[in-house]
C-alpha positions in Angstrom: 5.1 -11.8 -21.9 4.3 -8.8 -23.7 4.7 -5.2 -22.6 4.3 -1.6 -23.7 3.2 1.8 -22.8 -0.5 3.3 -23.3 -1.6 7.3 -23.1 -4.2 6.8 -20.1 -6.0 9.6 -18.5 -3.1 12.3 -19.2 -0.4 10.3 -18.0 2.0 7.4 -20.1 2.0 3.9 -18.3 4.2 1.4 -18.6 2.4 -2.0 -19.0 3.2 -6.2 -19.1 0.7 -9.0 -19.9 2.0 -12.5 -18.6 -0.6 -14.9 -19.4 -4.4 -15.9 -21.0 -7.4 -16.1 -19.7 -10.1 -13.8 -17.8 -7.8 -10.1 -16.8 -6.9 -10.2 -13.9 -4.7 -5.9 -12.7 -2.6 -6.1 -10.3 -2.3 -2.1 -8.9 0.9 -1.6 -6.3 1.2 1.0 -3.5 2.8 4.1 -2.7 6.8 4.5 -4.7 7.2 0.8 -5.8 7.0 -0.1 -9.1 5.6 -3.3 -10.7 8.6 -5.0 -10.2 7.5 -6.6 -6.9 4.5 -8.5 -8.1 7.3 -10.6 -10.3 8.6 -11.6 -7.2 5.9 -14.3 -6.6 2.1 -13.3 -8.0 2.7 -12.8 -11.5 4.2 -16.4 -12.5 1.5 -18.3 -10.0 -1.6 -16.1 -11.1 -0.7 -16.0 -15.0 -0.9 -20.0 -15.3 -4.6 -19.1 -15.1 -5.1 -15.8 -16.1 -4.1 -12.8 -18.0 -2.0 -11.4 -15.5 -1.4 -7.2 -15.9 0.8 -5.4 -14.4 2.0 -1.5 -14.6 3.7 1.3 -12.9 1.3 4.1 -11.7 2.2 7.6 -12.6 5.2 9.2 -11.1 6.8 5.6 -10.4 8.9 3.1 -12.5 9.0 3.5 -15.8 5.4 5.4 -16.1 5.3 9.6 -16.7 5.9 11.6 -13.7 3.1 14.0 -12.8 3.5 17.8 -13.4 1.5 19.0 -10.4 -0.7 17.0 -7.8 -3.3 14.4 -8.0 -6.2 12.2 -6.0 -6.3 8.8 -5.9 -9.4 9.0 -7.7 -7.1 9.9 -10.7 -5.1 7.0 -10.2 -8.2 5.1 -10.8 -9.1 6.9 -13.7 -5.4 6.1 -15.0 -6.4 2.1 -14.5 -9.4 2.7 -16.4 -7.1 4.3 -19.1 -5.0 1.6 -18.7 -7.9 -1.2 -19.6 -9.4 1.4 -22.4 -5.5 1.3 -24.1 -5.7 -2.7 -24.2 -8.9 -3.2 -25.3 -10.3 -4.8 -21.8 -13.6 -4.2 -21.2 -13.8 -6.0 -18.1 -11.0 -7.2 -15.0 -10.2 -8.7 -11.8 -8.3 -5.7 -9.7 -6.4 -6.9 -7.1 -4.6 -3.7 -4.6 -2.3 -3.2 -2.1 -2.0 -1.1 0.3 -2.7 2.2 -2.0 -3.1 0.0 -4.7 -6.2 -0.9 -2.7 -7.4 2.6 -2.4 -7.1 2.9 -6.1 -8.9 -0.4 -6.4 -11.4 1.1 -4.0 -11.8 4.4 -6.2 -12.2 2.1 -9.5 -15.0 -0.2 -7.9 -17.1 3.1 -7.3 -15.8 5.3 -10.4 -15.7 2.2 -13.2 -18.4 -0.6 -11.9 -19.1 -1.8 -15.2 -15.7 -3.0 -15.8 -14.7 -4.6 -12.8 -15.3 -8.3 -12.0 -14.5 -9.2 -8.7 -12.5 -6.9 -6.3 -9.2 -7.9 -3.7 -8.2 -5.7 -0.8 -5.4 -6.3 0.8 -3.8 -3.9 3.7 -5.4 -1.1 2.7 -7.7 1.4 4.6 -10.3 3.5 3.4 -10.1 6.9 5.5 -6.1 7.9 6.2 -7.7 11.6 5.8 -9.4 11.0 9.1 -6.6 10.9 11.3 -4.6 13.8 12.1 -1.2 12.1 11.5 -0.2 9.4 9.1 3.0 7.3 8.8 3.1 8.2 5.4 3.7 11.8 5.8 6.9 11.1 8.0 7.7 8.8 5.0 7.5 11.4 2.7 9.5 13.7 4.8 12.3 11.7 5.3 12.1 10.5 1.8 12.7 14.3 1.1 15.6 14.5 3.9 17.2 11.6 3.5 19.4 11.4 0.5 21.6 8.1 1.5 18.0 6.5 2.0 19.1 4.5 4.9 16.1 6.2 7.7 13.8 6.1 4.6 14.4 2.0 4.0 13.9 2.0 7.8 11.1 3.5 8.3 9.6 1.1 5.4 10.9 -1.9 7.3 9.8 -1.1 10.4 6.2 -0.9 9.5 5.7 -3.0 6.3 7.7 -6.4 7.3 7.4 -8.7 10.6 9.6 -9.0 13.2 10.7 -12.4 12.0 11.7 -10.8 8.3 13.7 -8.0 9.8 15.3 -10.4 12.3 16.6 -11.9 9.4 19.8 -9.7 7.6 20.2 -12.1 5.2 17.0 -11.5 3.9 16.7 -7.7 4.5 20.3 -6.9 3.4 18.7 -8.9 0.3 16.1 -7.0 -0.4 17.3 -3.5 0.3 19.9 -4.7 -2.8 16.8 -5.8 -4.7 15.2 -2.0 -4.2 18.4 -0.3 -4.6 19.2 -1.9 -8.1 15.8 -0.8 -9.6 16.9 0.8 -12.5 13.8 4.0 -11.8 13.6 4.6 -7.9 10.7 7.4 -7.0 12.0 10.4 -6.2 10.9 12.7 -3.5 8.9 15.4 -5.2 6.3 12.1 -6.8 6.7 10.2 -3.9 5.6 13.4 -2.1 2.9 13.4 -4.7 1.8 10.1 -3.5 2.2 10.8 -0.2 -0.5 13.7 -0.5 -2.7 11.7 -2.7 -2.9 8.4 0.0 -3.4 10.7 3.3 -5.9 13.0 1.5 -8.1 9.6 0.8 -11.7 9.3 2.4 -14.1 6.5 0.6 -15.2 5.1 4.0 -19.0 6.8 3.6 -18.9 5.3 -0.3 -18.3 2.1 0.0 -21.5 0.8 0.2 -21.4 2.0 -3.4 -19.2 -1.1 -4.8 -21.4 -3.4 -6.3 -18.5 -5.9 -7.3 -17.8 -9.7 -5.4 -15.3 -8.5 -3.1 -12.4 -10.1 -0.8 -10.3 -8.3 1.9 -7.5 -10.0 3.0 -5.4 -8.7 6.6 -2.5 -9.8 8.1 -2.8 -10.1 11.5 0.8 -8.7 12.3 0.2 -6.1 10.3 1.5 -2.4 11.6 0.6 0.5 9.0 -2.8 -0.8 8.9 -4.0 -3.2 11.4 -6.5 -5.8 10.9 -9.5 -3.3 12.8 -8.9 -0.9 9.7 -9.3 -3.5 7.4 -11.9 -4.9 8.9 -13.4 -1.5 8.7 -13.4 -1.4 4.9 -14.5 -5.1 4.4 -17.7 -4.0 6.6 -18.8 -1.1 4.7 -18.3 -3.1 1.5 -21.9 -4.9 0.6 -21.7 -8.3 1.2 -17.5 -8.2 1.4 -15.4 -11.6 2.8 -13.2 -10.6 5.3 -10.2 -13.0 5.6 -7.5 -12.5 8.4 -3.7 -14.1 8.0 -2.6 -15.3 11.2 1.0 -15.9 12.0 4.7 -15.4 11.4 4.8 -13.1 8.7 1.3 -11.6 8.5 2.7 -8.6 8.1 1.5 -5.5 5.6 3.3 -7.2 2.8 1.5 -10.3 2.6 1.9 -11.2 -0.7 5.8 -11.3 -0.1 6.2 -12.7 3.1 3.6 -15.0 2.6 2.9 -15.8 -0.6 1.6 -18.8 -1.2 -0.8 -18.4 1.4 -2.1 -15.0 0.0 -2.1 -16.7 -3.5 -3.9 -19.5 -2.7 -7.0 -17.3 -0.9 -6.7 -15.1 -3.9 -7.4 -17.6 -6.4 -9.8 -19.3 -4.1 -12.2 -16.2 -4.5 -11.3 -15.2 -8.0 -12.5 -18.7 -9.1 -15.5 -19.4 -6.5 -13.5 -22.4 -4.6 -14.6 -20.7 -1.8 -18.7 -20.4 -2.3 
């Protein structure tokens, strides 16, 4: 593994490489860190690629932002990102507002970016009058213990099945409360704004790139017929829906090896 930090697009981000081979960015959502893709992508995609991972601005170990930003930005800040380690060219694979960063990049950046995976992300959260994430941010800004706030997160991001289980909740809310650099309100405010301010529905049919959208059919904060919605103003996108216990928002934790496996099937054309 290596790691670092690079100056990208006015901001400092904090970087790892696991891996060789063709680039392959992972880009996480709103107020987590990098630290979640170690959980299960970054060992199983770095056996065949290089395998990037960083904190966007105002999260983990990255800058914080002095004033407020788009999520085009963000995308500038992965192109920053690729220009500080001398990658032309990469994979991006998003979540959630990872995705609408990915999203952002695929129309901003063409010319670097190979092929392109979605997965439970929308395209237009500025349509709709309310948003989760605003009540997120609020309580986030209220909520000082953090007990509402991890609630709210578990209501809408896991299944049923995940939260039924406290020995796996009360493990992960000890995983996210040991991170060494939690978000704080004001950047996850930041955030907030950035994600419900995002519209790319009407430029979509602008990404050029191979693209995969993956939904899980359980999911709550953005339900298969949203991501549906992007994968069908994408040119030529695959739409693949996860069906089952723990097809929740957070595929690629509560079901990994399934989400992996369709991943790599795409990235490597198993699936042509």
């Amino acid at each position: 593994m290596k790691k670092g930090k690079v100056k990208a697009n006015g901001q400092t981000l904090f970087w790892e490489s696991h891996g060789e081979g063709a680039p392959l960015v992972l880009v996480m959502g709103i107020g987590y860190d990098a630290t979640l893709w170690g959980l299960y992508q970054v060992s199983f995609f770095s056996e065949r690629f290089q395998t990037i991972v960083f904190d966007n601005r105002d999260v983990g170990r990255s800058s914080r932002a002095t004033e407020g930003y788009t999520i085009a930005d963000m995308a500038d800040d992965v192109a920053g990102l690729l220009d500080g380690l001398g990658i032309e060219r990469a994979h991006l694979l998003g979540i959630s507002m990872g995705g609408m960063i990915c999203q952002e990049f695929a129309i901003r950046h063409p010319h670097r970016l190979n092929k392109l995976v979605l997965t439970g992300t929308g395209a237009a959260p500025a349509r709709a009058k309310f948003d989760p994430i605003s009540i997120w941010s609020f309580v986030k800004t209220h909520d000082p213990e953090g007990i509402t706030f991890a609630a709210q997160q578990f209501l809408w991001l896991f299944s049923e099945s995940f939260r039924r289980n406290h020995q796996a909740v009360d493990q992960t809310l000890q995983m996210l409360a040991s991170n060494p650099n939690p978000v704080s309100a004001d950047a996850y405010r930041r955030q907030a704004e950035a994600y419900v301010k995002h519209d790319a529905l009407d430029r979509l049919g602008e990404v050029t790139a191979p693209t995969m959208v993956i939904a899980g059919e359980q999911d709550r904060l953005t339900p298969p017929w949203i991501t549906r919605e992007v994968a069908d103003a994408i040119p030529n996108a695959r739409f693949q829906l996860v069906e089952g216990d723990g097809s929740s928002h957070v595929l690629p934790l509560e079901r990994p090896d399934d989400f992996n496996r369709a991943v790599l099937a795409f990235l490597e054309g198993q699936d042509e």
